[in-house]
C-alpha positions as CSV (number, residue, x, y, z in Angstrom):
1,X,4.1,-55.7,-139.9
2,X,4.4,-58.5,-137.1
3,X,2.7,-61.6,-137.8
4,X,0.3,-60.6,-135.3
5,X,-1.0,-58.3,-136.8
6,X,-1.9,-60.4,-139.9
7,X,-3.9,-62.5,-138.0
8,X,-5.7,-59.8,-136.5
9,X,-6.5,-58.1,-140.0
10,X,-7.9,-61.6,-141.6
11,X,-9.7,-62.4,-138.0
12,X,-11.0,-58.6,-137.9
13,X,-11.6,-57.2,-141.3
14,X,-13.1,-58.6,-144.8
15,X,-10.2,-59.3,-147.1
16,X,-9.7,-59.4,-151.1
17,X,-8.7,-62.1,-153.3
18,X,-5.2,-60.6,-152.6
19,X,-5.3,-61.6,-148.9
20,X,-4.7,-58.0,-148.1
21,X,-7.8,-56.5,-146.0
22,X,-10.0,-54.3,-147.7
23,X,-9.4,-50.9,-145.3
24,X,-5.3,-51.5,-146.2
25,X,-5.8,-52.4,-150.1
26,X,-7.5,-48.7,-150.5
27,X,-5.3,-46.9,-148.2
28,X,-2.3,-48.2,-150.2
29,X,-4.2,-47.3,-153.8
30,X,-4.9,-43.6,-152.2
31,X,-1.2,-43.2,-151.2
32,X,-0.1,-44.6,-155.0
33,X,-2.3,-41.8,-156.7
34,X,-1.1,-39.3,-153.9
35,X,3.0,-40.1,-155.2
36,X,2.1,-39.7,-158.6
37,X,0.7,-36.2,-157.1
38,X,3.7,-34.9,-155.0
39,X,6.2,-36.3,-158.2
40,X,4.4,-33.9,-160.2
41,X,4.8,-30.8,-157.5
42,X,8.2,-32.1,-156.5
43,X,9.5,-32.5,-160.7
44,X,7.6,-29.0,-161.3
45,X,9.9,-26.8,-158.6
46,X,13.1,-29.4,-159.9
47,X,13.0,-28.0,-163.0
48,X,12.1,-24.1,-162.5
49,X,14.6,-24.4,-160.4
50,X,17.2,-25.1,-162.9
51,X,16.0,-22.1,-165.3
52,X,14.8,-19.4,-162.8
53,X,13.2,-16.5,-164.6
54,X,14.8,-13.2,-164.0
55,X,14.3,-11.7,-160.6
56,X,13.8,-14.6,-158.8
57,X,15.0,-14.3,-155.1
58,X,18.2,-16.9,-154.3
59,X,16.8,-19.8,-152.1
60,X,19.5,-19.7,-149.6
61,X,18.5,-15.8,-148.8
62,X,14.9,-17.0,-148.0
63,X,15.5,-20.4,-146.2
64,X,15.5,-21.1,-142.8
65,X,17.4,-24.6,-142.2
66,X,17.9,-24.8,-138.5
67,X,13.8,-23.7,-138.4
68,X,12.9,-27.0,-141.2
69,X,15.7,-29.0,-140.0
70,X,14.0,-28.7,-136.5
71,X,10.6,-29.3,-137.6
72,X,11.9,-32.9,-139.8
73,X,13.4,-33.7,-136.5
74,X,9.7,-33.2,-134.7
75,X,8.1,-35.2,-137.4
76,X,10.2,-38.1,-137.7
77,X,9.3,-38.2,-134.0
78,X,6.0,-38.3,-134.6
79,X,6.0,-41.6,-137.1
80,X,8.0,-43.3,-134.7
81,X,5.3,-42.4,-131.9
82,X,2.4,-43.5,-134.7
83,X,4.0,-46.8,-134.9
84,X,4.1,-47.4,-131.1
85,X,0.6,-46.6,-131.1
86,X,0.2,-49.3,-133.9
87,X,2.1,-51.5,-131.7
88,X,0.3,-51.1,-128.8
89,X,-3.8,-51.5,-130.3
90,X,-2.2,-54.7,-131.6
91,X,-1.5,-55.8,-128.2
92,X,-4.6,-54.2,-127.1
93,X,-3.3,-51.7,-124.5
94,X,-5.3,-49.3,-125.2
95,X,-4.2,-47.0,-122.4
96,X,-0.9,-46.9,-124.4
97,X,-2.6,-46.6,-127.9
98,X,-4.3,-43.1,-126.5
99,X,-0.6,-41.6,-125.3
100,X,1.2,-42.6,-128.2
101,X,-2.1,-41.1,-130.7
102,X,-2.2,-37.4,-128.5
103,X,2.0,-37.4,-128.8
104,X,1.8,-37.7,-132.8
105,X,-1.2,-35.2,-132.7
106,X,1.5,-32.9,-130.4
107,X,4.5,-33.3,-132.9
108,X,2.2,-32.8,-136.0
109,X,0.9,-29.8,-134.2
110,X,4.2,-28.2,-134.1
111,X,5.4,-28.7,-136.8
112,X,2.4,-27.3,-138.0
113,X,3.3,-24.3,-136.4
114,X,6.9,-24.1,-137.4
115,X,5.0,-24.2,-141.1
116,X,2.7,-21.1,-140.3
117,X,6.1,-19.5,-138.7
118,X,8.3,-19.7,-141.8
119,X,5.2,-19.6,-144.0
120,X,4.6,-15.3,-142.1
121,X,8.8,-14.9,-141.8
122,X,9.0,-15.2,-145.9
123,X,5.6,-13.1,-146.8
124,X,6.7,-10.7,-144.3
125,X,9.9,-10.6,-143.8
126,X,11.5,-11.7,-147.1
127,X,8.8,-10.8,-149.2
128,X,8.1,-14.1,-151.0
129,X,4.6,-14.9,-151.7
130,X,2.8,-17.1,-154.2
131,X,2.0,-15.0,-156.7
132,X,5.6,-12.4,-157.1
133,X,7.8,-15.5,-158.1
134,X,8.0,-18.3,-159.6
135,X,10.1,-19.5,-156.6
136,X,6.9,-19.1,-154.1
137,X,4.8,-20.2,-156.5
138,X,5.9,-23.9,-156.4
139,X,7.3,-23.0,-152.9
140,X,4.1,-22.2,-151.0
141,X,1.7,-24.8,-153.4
142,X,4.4,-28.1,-152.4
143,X,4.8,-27.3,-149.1
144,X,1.3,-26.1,-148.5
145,X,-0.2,-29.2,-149.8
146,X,1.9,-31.0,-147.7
147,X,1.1,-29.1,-144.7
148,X,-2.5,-29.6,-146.0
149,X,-1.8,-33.2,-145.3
150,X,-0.3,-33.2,-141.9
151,X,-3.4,-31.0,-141.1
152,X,-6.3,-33.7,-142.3
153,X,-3.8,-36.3,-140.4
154,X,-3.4,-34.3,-137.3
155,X,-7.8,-34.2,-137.4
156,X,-7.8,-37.6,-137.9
157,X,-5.5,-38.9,-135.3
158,X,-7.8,-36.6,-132.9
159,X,-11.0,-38.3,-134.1
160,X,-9.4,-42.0,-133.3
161,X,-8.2,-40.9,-130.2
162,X,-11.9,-39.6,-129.4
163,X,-13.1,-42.6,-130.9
164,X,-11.1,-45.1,-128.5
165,X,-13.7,-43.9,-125.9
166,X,-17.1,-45.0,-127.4
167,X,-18.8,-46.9,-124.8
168,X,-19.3,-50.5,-124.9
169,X,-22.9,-50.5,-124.3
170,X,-24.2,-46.9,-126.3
171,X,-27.8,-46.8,-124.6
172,X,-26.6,-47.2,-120.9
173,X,-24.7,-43.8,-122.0
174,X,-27.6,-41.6,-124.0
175,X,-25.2,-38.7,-124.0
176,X,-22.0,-40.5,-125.2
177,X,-22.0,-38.8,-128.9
178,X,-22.4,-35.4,-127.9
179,X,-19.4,-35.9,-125.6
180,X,-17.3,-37.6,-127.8
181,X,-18.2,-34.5,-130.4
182,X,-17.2,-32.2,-127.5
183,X,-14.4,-34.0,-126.8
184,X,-12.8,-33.7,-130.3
185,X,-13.7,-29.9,-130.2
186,X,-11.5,-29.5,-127.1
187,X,-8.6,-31.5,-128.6
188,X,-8.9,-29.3,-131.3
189,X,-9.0,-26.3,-129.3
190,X,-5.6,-27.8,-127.3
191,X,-3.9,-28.2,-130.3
192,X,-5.1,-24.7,-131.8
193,X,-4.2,-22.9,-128.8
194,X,-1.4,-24.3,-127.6
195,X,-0.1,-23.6,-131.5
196,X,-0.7,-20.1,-130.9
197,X,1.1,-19.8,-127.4
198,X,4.3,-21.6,-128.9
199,X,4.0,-18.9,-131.8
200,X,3.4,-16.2,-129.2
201,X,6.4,-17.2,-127.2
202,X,9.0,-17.4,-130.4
203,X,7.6,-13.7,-131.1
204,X,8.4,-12.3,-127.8
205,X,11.5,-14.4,-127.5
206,X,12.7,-12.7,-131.0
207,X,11.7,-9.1,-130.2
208,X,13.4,-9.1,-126.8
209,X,10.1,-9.2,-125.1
210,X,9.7,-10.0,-121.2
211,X,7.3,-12.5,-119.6
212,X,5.5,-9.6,-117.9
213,X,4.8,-8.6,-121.7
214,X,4.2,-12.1,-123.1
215,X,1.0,-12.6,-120.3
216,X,-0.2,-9.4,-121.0
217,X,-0.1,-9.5,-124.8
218,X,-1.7,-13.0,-124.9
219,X,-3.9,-13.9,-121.7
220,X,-6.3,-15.5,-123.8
221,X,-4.0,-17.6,-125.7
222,X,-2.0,-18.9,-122.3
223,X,-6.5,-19.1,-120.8
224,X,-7.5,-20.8,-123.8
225,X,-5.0,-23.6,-123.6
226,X,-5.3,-24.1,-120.1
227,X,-9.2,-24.4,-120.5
228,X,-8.9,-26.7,-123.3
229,X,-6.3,-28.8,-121.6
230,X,-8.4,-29.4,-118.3
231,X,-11.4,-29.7,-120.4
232,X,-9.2,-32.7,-122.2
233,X,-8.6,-34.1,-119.2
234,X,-11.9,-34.1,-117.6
235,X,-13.4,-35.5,-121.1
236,X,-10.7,-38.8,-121.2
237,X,-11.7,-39.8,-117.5
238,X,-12.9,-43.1,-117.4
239,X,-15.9,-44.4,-118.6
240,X,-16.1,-47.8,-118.1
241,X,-15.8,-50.6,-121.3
242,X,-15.5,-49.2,-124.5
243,X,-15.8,-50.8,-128.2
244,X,-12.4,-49.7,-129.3
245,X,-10.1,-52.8,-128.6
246,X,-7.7,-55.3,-130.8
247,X,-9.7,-55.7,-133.1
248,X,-9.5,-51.8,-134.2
249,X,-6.0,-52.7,-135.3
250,X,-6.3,-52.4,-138.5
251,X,-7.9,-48.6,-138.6
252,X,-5.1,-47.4,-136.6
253,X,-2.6,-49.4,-138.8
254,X,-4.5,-47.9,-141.9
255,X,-4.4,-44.4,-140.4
256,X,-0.5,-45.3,-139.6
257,X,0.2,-45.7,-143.1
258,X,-1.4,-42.4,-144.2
259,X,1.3,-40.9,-141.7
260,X,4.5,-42.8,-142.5
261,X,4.1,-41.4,-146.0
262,X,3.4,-37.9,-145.2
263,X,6.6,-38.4,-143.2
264,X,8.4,-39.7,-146.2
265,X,7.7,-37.1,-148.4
266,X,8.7,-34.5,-146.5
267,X,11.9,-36.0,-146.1
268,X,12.0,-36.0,-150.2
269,X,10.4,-32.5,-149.8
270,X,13.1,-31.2,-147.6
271,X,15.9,-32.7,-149.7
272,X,14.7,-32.0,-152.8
273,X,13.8,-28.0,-152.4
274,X,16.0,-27.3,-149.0
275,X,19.1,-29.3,-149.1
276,X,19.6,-29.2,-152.8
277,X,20.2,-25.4,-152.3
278,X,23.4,-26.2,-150.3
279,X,25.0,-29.2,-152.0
């Protein structure tokens, strides 16, 4: 981190005998237990995969690696869009902060959705699940915990974001909490829905469908998602002064850290269980 930011952590935040602020100390301790936890996932399907039990399906008929290698693409985009919004709360342009927070929320969202995509192609199509092999079994629990992950840091992104808009002065705005909850409900709902309408259109694109079909099939998905997204719009209008400002650098950067390693080990994730497979 810039030296700027430094100062703004021992200006903003209470620090430990370490120098290191409090908020960063514990998210760094968190992200140390959570390794140990993924080496133990990661070593598990490692060595299975060197003594497969009979009947276990070959990896390279179930994979999809344009699908994954598209969706690492789309979250490696998404840390480099979480550090620009680091960047910019340390500068304190937090018209920036709010662009950069909703683009990572985007890219985690679809990846997301390539996840529940492959997740359906191999129940359904391949006929892989979590309990028939010992393949899926330490397939679906590493990469669902992972996705579990992205998931808790998509939600939290959205709650930042939501939280960037808390009005300087809470009483002149009696109402501001229930619209800041309402406001993370329709993020949420963007996300959601616009998750389903990418979905939707990969469906109709694979089974030769037509657009006539595709509005027919899913007018509420295509409604829903432009409800939510006005909604979104209406709800980030401006207020007037808000408490969010520099000195909230060190929550995004915290929350920044939590995403660069759920970047990180994905990368090991898709090494280690995808790319092994071909090598």
């Amino acid at each position: 981190m810039s030296s700027h930011a430094g100062t703004i952590d021992h200006h903003h935040d209470h620090t430990t005998t370490t120098g290191i602020p409090n908020k960063k100390l514990l998210m760094w301790a968190f992200l140390a237990s959570d390794c140990m936890f993924f080496g133990a996932l990661i070593s598990t399907h490692l060595i299975y995969r060197l003594h497969p039990p009979p009947g276990t399906p070959s990896p390279r008929e179930v994979f999809d690696i344009p699908l994954t290698s598209f969706s690492t693409f789309i979250l490696l985009m998404s840390s480099l869009m979480m550090a620009l919004a680091v960047n910019a709360i340390q500068k304190g342009n937090l018209k920036s902060m709010r662009f950069s927070l909703l683009t990572t929320v985007f890219f985690g969202a679809i990846f997301l959705g390539c996840q529940v995509f492959e997740f359906t192609n191999f129940v359904n199509e391949k006929h892989l699940t979590i309990t028939n092999s010992i393949l899926g079994t330490t397939f679906f629990t590493l990469t669902g915990t992972h996705g579990t992950h992205v998931a808790i840091g998509v939600l939290w992104l959205i709650m930042m974001y939501v939280r960037s808009f808390k009005p300087a002065d809470p009483a002149a705005h009696p109402f501001w909490f229930f619209r800041n909850l309402l406001h993370v409900a329709m993020v949420i709902g963007l996300v959601l829905s616009a998750m389903f309408t990418v979905l939707a259109v990969v469906h109709t694109v694979q089974t030769g469908g037509t657009a006539a079909a595709f509005a027919s099939q899913h007018f509420l998905i295509v409604a829903a998602l432009v409800a939510t997204l006005v909604g979104t719009v209406i709800l980030a209008s401006p207020r007037g002064a808000v408490q969010f400002s520099e000195a909230n650098a060190i929550d995004v950067e915290s929350m920044g850290l939590y995403w660069h390693f759920v970047d990180i080990v994905w990368i090991v994730i898709f090494t280690a269980v995808y790319l092994l497979e071909y090598l």
